[in-house]
N, C-alpha and C positions, 0 to 999 in steps of 0.2 A: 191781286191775290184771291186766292178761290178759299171761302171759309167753309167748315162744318159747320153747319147751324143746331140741326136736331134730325132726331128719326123719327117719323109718324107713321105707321100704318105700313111697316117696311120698306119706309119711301125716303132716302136720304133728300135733304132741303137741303140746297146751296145756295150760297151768297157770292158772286163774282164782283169783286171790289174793284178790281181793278181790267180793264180787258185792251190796251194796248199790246196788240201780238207784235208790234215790229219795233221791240225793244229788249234788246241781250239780256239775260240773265234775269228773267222776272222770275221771282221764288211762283211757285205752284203748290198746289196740294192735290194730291192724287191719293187712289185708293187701295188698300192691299185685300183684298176678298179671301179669306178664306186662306191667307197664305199665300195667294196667286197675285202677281201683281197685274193689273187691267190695264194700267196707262203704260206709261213710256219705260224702254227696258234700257239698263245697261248705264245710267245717269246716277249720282250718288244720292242713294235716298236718306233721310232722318226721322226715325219717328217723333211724332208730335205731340198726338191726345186721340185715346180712345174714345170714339164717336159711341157706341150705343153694342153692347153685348148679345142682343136681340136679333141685331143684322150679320154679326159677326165681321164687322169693320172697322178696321184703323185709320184714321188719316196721317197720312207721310208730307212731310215738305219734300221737296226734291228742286234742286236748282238746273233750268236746263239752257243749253246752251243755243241752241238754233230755234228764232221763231218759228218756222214752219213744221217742229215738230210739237213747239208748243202746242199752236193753233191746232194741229192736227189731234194732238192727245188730251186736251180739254174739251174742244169738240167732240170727241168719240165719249169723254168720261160723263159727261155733259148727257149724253144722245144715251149712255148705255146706263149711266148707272141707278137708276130707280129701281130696274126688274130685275140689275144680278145684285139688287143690294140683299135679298134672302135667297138660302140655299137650301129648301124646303123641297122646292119642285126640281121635277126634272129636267127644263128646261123654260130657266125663268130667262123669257126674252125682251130688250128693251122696249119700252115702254110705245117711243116713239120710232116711226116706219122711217126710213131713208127717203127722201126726196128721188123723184123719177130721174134716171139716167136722160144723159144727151149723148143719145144712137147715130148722130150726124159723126161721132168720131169717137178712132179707139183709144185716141192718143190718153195718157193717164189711165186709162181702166184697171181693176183686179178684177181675172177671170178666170172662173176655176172650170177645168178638164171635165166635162160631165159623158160618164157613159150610158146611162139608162138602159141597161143593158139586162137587167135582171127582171125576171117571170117564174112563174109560178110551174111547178113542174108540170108535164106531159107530155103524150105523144112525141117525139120528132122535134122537141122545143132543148133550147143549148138556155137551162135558166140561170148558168153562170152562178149560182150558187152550191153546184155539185158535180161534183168528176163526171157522173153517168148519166144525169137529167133524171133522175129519179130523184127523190124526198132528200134534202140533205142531213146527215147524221153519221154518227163518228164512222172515221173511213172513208168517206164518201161526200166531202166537203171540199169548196176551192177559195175560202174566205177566211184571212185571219187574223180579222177584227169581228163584231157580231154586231148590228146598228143596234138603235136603240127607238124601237117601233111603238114607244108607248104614246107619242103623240096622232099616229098614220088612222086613219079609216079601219075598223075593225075588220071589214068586208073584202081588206084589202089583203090584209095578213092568212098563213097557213102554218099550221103547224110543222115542226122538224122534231127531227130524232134526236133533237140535241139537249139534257137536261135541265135546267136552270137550280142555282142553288134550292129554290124554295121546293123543289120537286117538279114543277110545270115545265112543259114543252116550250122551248123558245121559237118563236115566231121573227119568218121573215116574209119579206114583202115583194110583190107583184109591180112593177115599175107602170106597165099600163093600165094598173087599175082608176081610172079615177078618181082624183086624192091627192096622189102620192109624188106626181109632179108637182102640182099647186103644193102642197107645202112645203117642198125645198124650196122655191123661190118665193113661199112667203117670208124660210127663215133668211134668204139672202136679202131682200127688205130690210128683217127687221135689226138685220147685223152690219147693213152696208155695203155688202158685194153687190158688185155690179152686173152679172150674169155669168154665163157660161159659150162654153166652146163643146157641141154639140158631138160627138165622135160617131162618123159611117164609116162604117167596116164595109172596102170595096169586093171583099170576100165574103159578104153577105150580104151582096147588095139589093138581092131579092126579097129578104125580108120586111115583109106589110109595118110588122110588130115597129118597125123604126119610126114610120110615117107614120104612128099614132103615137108613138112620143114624141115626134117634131110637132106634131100638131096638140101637143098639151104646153109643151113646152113655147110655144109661140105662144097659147091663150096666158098662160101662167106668165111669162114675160110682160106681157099687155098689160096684166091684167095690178102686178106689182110693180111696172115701172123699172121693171132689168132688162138687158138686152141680150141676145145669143146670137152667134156664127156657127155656121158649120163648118168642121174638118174631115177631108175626106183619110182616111188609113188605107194608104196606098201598102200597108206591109207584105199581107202576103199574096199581092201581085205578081203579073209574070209577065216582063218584055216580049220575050220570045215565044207568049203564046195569043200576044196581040195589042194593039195599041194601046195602054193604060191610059194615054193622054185622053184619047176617043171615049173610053169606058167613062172617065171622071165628067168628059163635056157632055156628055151625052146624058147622062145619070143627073146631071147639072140643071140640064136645061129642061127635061120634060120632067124632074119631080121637087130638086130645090129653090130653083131659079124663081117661083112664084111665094113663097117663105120671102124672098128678099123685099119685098113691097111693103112688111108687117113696120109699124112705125118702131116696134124692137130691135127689129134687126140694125146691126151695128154698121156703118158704112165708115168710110175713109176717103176725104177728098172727091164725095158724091159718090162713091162706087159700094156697091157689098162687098165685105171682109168675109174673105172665105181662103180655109189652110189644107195645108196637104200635108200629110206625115208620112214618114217612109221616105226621103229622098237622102240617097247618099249613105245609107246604113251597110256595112257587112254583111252577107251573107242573106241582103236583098235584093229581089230580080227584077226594081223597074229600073232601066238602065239610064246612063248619064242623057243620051239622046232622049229617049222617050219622058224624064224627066224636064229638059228645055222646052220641049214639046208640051205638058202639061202646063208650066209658068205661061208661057204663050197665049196659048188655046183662049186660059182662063181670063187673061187679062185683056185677049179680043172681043173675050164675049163683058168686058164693059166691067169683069172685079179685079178687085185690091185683094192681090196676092202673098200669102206666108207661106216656107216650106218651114217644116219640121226637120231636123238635122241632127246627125251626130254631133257631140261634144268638141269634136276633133276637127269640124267639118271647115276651119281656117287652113287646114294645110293643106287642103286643094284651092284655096284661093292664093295663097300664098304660094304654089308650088307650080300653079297656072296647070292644073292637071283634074284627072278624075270629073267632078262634079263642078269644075267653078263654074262654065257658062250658066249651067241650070241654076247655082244661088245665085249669080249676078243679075238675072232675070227677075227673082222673086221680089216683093215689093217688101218684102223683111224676112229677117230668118230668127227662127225662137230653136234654138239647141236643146233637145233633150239631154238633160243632166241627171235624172232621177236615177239614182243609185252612184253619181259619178263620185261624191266624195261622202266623206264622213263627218261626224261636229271639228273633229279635231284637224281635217284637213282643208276645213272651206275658206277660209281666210286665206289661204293658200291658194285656192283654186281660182277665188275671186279675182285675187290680184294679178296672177299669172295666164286666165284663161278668160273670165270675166270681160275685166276690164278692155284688155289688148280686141276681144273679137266687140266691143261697142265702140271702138277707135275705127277696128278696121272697114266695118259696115259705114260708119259715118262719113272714113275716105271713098268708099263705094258707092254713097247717094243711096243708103241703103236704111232701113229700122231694125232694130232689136227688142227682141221679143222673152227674156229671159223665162227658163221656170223654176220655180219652186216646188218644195217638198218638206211635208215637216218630218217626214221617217219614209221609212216601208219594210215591210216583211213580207215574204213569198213562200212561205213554209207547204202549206196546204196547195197550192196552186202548181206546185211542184214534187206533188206526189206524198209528202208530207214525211221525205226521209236521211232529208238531210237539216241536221241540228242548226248548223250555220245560215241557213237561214229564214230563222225563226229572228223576227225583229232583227233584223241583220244592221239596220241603221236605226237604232231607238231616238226616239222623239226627244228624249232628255225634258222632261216638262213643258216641253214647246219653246225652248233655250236655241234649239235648231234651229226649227221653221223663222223664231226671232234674230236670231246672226244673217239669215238668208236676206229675211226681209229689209233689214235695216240697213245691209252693204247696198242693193239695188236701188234703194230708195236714195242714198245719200252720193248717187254716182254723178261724175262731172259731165257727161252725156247719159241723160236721162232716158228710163229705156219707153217704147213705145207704149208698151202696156205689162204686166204682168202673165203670165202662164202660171194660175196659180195648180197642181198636181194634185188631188184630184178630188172631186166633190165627193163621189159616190163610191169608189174603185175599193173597197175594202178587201180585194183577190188582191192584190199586192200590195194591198195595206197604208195607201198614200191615201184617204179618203179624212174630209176634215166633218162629214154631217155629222149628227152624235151619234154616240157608240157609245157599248156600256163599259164601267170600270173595273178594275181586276175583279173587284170580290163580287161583280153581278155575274159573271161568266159562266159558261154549260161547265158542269162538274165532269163530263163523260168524254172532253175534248178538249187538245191546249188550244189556246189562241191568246192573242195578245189586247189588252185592255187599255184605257184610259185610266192615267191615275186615279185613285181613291181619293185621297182628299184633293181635286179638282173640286171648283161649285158646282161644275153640274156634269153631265155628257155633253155638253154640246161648247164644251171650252175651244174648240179647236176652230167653230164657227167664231167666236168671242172674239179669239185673240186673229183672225185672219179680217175682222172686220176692224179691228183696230188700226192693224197695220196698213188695209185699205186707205184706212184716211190719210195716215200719212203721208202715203205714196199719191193721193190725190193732193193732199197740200203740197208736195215738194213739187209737182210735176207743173203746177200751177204756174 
């Protein structure tokens, strides 16, 4: 049994009486923060005894059923909860850092979609913060959520057109400034995530600006113990106006291919882990051939291959038509699902689309690569004129992102690794770093927030680091 002892110093003190994980039904105590529950979701909880009105914390019994998620949810309570025991700061992080990843393999990972894509306006620059690459401010905005830049580099940040309650200009941030990678992957540290999945845009593959955040993003990985791959975005490619396969090996070999050597980088079965998105999509022009061509290419030049797929992408294997050689080739397929259900229809989806395509891959000598998502919205990045979607799929307090996580985590073929959707992506609203809450938002522009009474901005990192364990203890 895990006791309350006392609170000092807003530091909750625990007593673990008891620490047999590999016995059914050991009562627990977990914590409810602020209304939020930190540990295990979805188990019947009872309140107990009010720990300490200072921290604003309760202790709950809750009785759980499966050791591994015991282990997994006292470990994370254990690891998280000293720093979210007050709600004072803005982003009070656990105390103690994650222990360094083992990059020899992806098997178990949670890895969240990182685009680094955002810069500071001028010239001839696409800062992905504004329709026109000018200042972003109302009108003229493609993001809609707003981060939450009070921890970044001063030097890093610039002013926008966009109000803040108190009267001030809300400030967004420069991806290559110096900084601003090192602290996401200090907060994936200190939350448990394991790294990221890198995204090159093959329709900008010219851009330097990449290869200065692949090269933060390696020292940053290094340097906290996370690991990164790269994906290439084959999306808007074109068969018919020349080898994509060639473009990707080529592109591979004289600029990522040397990234692979970093003791970060993630491998599988001795190889680098490196993905392709864009195969097999609608109203996308790399074709079925020049797709097998790609799986190929990649896997002679010595990696461990994933394509990115439609949701649907079983009934060309099952129909033996369209796209199957090129997914039967890939060394795992991860489905883009983001936007594909709703809270009220995922239960649904899982069991009928889920499940059936981790059987079918497994009949195929194949891995699965599932992703998550805890919401999104495309309001602004869409022109900003259609109503419907604005939070088109609400997060529900992170009730979502937790049903997501909990089915993948508890599947009878375990999936290879997580695709967690997306780190940083706040243009369609999938982004988990913090963001500010309703009542911090520009008064002069909608956009959509993180709960108010959340403990902090950065719950979204909280609760994805949690789930991480989990999925690290079941995969175990």
């Amino acid at each position: 049994m895990l006791v309350m002892r006392e609170a000092v110093n807003n530091t909750l003190r625990l007593q673990l009486a008891k620490d047999n994980w590999d016995k059914i039904d050991i009562r627990a105590a977990c914590l409810c923060l602020s209304g939020r529950w930190t540990a295990v979701v979805g188990l019947k909880q009872e309140p107990c005894i009010e720990v300490s009105k200072e921290v604003q914390a309760k202790a709950y019994f809750t009785t759980i059923s499966y050791p591994f998620i015991m282990k997994a949810s006292l470990s994370w309570l254990l690891y998280a909860t000293a720093a979210s025991a007050s709600s004072h700061n803005s982003h009070p992080h656990p105390v103690r850092a994650a222990a360094a990843i083992d990059a020899s393999t992806i098997q178990g990972k949670w890895l969240y979609g990182y685009q680094g894509w955002f810069r500071k306006p001028g010239a001839g620059v696409n800062n992905h913060w504004s329709a026109d690459g000018n200042t972003p401010g109302p009108n003229n905005i493609e993001i809609d959520f707003i981060p939450d830049v009070s921890q970044y580099p001063v030097n890093c940040l610039f002013n926008t057109g966009l109000t803040l309650p108190n009267g001030q200009p809300a400030k967004f941030y420069d991806a290559t400034c110096d900084g601003v990678v090192d602290l996401h992957f200090k907060w994936m540290q200190q939350y448990g995530i394991d790294g990221v999945i890198v995204q090159r845009f093959l329709s900008s593959i010219n851009d330097q600006s990449f290869i200065t955040i692949l090269n933060q993003v390696k020292a940053a990985a290094e340097k906290y113990g996370r690991g990164f791959i790269v994906e290439y975005d084959v999306s808007g490619a074109d068969s018919s106006q020349g080898s994509v396969a060639n473009q990707v090996l080529n592109d591979y070999n004289s600029k990522i291919k040397p990234y692979t050597t970093s003791s970060a980088y993630i491998h599988q079965n001795g190889k680098p882990v490196t993905m392709v998105f864009g195969i097999g999509f609608q109203g996308m022009k790399t074709s079925a051939a020049d797709s097998l061509n790609i799986a190929n290419q990649l896997k002679n030049a010595g990696l461990y291959v994933g394509f990115g797929v439609p949701e649907q992408w079983a009934g060309d294997v099952n129909s033996n038509s369209g796209f199957v050689q090129a997914y039967k080739a890939a060394d795992f397929i991860s489905p883009w699902t983001v936007g594909g259900y709703s809270a009220a229809g995922y239960q649904g989806f899982h069991s009928s689309v889920q499940v059936p395509d981790s059987q079918l891959l497994q009949s195929l000598g194949k891995k699965y690569a599932p992703v998550i998502f805890p919401g999104t919205s495309a309001y602004h990045i869409n022109g900003g004129t259609n109503p419907s979607a604005f939070d088109y799929f609400p997060r529900n307090n992170g009730s979502f992102f937790s049903a997501q996580a909990d089915a993948l985590t508890s599947m009878a073929i375990k999936p290879l690794f997580i695709f967690n959707a997306m780190f940083d992506e706040v243009n369609e609203g999938t982004q988990s770093m913090p963001a500010l809450k309703v009542n911090q938002l520009p008064t002069n522009q909608k956009f959509v927030g993180v709960d108010n009474d959340f403990p902090d901005t950065s719950f979204y990192l909280s609760l994805g680091g949690q789930k991480a364990a989990a999925f690290h203890a079941a995969a175990q």
